[in-house]
C-alpha positions in Angstrom: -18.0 60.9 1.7 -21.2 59.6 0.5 -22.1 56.2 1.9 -22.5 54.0 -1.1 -25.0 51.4 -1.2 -25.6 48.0 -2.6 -28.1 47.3 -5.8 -30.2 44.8 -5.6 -31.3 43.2 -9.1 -34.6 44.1 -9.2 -36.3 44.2 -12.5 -39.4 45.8 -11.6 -37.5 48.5 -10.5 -36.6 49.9 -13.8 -40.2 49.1 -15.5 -41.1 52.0 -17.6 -44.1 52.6 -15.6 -42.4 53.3 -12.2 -40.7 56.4 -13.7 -44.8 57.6 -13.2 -45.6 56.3 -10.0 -42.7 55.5 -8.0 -43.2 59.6 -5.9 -45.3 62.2 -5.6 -45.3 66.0 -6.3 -48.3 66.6 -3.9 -47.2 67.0 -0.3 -46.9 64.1 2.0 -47.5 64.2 5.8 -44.1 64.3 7.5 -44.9 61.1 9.0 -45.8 59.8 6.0 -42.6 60.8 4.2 -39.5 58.8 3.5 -37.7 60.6 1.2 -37.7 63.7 -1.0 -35.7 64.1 -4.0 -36.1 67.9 -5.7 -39.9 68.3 -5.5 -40.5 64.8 -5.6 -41.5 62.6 -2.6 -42.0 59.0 -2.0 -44.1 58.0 0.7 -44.2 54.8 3.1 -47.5 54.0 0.8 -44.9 53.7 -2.0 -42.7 51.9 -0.5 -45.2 49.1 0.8 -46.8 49.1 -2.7 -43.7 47.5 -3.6 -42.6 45.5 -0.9 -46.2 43.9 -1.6 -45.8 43.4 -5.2 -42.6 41.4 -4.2 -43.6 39.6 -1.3 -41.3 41.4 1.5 -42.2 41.9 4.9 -40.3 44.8 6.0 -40.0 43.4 9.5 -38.3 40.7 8.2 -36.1 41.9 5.6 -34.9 45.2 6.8 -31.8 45.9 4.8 -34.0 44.5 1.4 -36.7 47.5 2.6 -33.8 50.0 3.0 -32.4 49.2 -0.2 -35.5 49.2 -2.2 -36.1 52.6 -0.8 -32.4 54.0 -2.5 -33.3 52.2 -5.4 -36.5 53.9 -5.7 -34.5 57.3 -5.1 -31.7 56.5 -8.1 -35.2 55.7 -10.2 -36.9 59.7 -9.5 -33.3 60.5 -10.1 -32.3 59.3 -13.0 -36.0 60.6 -13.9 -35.8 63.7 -13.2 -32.2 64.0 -15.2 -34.2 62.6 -18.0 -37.0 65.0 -18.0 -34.2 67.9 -17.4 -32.7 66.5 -20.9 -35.9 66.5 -22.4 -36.0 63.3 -23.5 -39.9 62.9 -22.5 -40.5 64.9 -25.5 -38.8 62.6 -28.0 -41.2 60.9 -30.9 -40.1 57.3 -29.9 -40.9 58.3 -25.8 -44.3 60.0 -26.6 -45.0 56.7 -28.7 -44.5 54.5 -25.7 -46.4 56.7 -23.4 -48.9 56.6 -25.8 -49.0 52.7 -25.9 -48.9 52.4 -22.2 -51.7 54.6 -22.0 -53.9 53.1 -24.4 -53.3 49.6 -22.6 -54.6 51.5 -19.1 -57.3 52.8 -21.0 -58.1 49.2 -22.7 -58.3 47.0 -19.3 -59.8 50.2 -17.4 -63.0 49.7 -20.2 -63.1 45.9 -19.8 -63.5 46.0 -16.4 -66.1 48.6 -16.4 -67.7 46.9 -19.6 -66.9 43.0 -19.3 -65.6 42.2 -16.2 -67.9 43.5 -13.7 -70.4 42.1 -15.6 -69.8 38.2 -15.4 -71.8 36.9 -12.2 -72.0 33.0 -12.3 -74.2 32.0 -9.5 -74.7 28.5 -7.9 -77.7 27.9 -9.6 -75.9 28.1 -13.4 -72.9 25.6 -11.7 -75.6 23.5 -10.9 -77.8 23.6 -14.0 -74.8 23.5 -16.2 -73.6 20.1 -14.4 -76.9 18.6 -14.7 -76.8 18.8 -18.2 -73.3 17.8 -18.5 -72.7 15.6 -16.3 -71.6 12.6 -18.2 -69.1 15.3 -20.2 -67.5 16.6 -16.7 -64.7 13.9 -15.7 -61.1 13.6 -15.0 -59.9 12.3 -18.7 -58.1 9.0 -18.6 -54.9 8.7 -19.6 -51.7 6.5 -20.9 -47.9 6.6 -20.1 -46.0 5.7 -23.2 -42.9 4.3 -24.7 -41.9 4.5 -28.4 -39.4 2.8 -30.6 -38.7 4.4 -34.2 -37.0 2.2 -36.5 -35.4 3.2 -39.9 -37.1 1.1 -42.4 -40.1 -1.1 -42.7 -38.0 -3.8 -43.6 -36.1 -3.4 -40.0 -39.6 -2.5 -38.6 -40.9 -5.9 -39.6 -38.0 -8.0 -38.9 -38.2 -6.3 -35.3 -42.0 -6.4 -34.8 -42.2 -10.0 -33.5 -39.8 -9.3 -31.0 -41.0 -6.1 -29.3 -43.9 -8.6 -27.5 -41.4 -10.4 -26.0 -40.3 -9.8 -22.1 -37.8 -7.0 -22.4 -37.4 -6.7 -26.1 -39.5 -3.1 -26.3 -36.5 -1.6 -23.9 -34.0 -3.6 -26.1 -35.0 -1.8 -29.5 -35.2 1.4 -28.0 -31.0 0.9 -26.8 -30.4 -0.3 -30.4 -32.3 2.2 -32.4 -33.9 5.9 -30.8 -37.0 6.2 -29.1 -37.9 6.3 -25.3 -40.5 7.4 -23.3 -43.6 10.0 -25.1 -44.8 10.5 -21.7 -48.6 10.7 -20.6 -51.0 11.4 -23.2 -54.8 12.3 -22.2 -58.2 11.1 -23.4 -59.0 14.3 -25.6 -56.0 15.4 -26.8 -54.6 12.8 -29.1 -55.5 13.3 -33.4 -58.0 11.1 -34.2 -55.9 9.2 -36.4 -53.8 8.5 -33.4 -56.2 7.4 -30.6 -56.5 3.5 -31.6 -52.7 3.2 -30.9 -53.4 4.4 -27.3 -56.5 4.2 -25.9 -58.7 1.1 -25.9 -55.9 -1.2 -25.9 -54.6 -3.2 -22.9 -52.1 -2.2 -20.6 -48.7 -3.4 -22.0 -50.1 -4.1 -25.5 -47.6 -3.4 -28.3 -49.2 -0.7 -30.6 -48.3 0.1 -34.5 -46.9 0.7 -37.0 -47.2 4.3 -37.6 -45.1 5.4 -40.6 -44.0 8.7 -40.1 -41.5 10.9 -41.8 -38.8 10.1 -39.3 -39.2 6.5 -39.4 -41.7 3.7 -38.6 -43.3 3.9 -35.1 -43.9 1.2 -32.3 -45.6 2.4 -29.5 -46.0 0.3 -26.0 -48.3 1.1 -23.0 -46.7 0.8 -20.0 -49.8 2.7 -18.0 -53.5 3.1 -18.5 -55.4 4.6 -16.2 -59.4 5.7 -16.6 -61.0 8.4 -16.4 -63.4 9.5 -13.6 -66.7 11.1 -13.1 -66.3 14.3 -11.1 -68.9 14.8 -8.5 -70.5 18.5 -8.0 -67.9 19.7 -5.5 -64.9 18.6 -7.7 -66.7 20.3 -10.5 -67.7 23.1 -9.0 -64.4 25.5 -9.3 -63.8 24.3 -13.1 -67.8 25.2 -14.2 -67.8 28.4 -12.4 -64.2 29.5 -13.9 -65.9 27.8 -17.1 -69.2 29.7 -17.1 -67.6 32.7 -16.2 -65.0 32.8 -19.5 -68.0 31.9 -21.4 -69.3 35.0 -20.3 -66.4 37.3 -20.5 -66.1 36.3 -24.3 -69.9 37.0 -24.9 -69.7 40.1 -23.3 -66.2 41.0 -24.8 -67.4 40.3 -29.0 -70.5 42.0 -27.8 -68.5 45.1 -27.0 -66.4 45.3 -29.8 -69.3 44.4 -31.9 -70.6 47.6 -30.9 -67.6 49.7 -31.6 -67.0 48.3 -34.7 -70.6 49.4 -36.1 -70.3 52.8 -34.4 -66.6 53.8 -36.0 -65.5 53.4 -39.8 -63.2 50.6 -39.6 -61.4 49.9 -43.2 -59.6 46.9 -43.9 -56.7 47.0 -46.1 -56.9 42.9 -46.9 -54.7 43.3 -50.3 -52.0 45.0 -48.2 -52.4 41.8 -45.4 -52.2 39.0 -48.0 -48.8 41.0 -49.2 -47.4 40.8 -45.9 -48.3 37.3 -45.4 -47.3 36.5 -48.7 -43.5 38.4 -48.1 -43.1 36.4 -44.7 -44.1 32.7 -46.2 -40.9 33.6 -49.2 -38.7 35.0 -46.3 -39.3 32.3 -43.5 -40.9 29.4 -46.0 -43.9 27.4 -44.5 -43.9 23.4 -43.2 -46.1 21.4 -41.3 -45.5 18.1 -39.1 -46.7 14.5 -39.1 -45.1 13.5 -35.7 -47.4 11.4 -34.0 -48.6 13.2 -30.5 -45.5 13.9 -27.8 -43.0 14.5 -30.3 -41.5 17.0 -33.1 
């Protein structure tokens, strides 16, 4: 009897690209050679292409390399029983195979065109923090508490009381709220920042009426921000620069194509569409103040 084996749960097993590149049809050395299945081979290259990808150290885990071996044998199988079944000629599979390709084709064009191309040296980092320099900091920040009440009546009846040692946590047990959690220098709405930022640490901040209720807000943290030197700088301005660049380079690119190729916009047809989703799924906005929803 066939010795049966144990599946491991492996996801990237069954990704619809390994039915591509999991073997080989091309002969193998012998040495080389693991297992052959029909015409098909897969190759200790194969193998450690995936061990790599999942971090396994053959050495080490063995019976995971021996199983990940059968499971790359049921994957040519159940392959090859596809292909015998002809279901690679099917619309939908050509369809996928087609959108597969053209993402290989897409990032095999950006690297040749766009990403090869970005080269930050030392002397941008260093001309770019010069300039900057008073922009390039660790953003201060606050830790925060809020208590929402139902009314303005209750709000004001309350307000006097949140100041008082203990009575902020008090409300909160009596009515909702809790703690927003840190909130940074640069990523509050404007309309919000004078509740947060420039306000002692443990000051009482509000009211903010807001659709849920009337806001109190108390800082139980405020720390300030820092100026980075160079060397802490350094990593963020080069991955800075070098996005910078990859989006010049990128619109560039497509720039290009677009004034080389008739490209037709149906915008009627768009607004439609928009128009149909907006009835299906209606459309709302939010007023809650920064941390919640």
């Amino acid at each position: 009897m066939k010795k049966m084996h144990t599946r491991i749960p492996i996801v990237l097993l069954t990704a619809f690209p390994l039915l591509f590149t999991a073997c080989h049809r091309s002969a193998p050395t012998a040495a080389d050679e693991l297992a052959r299945v029909g015409d098909m081979t897969i190759t200790k290259t194969d193998l450690q292409k995936k061990l790599n990808g999942m971090g396994i150290n053959a050495a080490k885990d063995p019976s995971v390399t021996s199983e990940l071996l059968n499971q790359m044998v049921d994957n040519s199988l159940l392959a090859m029983e596809a292909r015998k079944e002809g279901l690679d000629k099917t619309p939908e599979y050509r369809k996928k195979i087609k959108a597969y390709e053209d993402q290989l084709l897409r990032k095999s064009l950006l690297k040749k065109d766009v990403d090869s191309k970005v080269k930050v040296s030392d002397a941008d980092i260093t001309s770019y923090y010069q300039k900057h320099q008073k922009e390039i900091r660790q953003p201060g920040y606050v830790e925060v508490r809020q208590v929402v009440f139902p009314s303005e009546k209750i709000a004001r009846k309350m307000a006097s009381r949140l100041k008082r040692r203990g009575g902020f946590s008090k409300a909160i047990k009596t009515f909702k709220g809790g703690p927003v959690g840190k909130l940074y220098e640069g990523t509050v709405p404007p309309k919000f920042i004078s509740y947060f930022f420039g306000v002692p640490e443990g000051s009482v901040t509000g009211p903010v009426d807001l659709k849920d209720g009337v806001h109190y807000f108390k800082i139980d943290r405020s720390v300030k921000g820092v100026q980075l030197t160079m060397d802490q700088a350094r990593d963020g301005i080069r991955n800075y620069l070098s996005n910078q660049q990859n989006k010049t380079l990128y619109q560039a690119l497509v720039n290009h194509l677009r004034s080389t190729t008739t490209v037709k916009l149906n915008n009627q047809a768009l607004v439609s569409m928009i128009a149909a989703a907006a009835a299906t799924n209606g459309t709302g906005s939010s007023s809650a103040p920064p941390g919640k929803k």
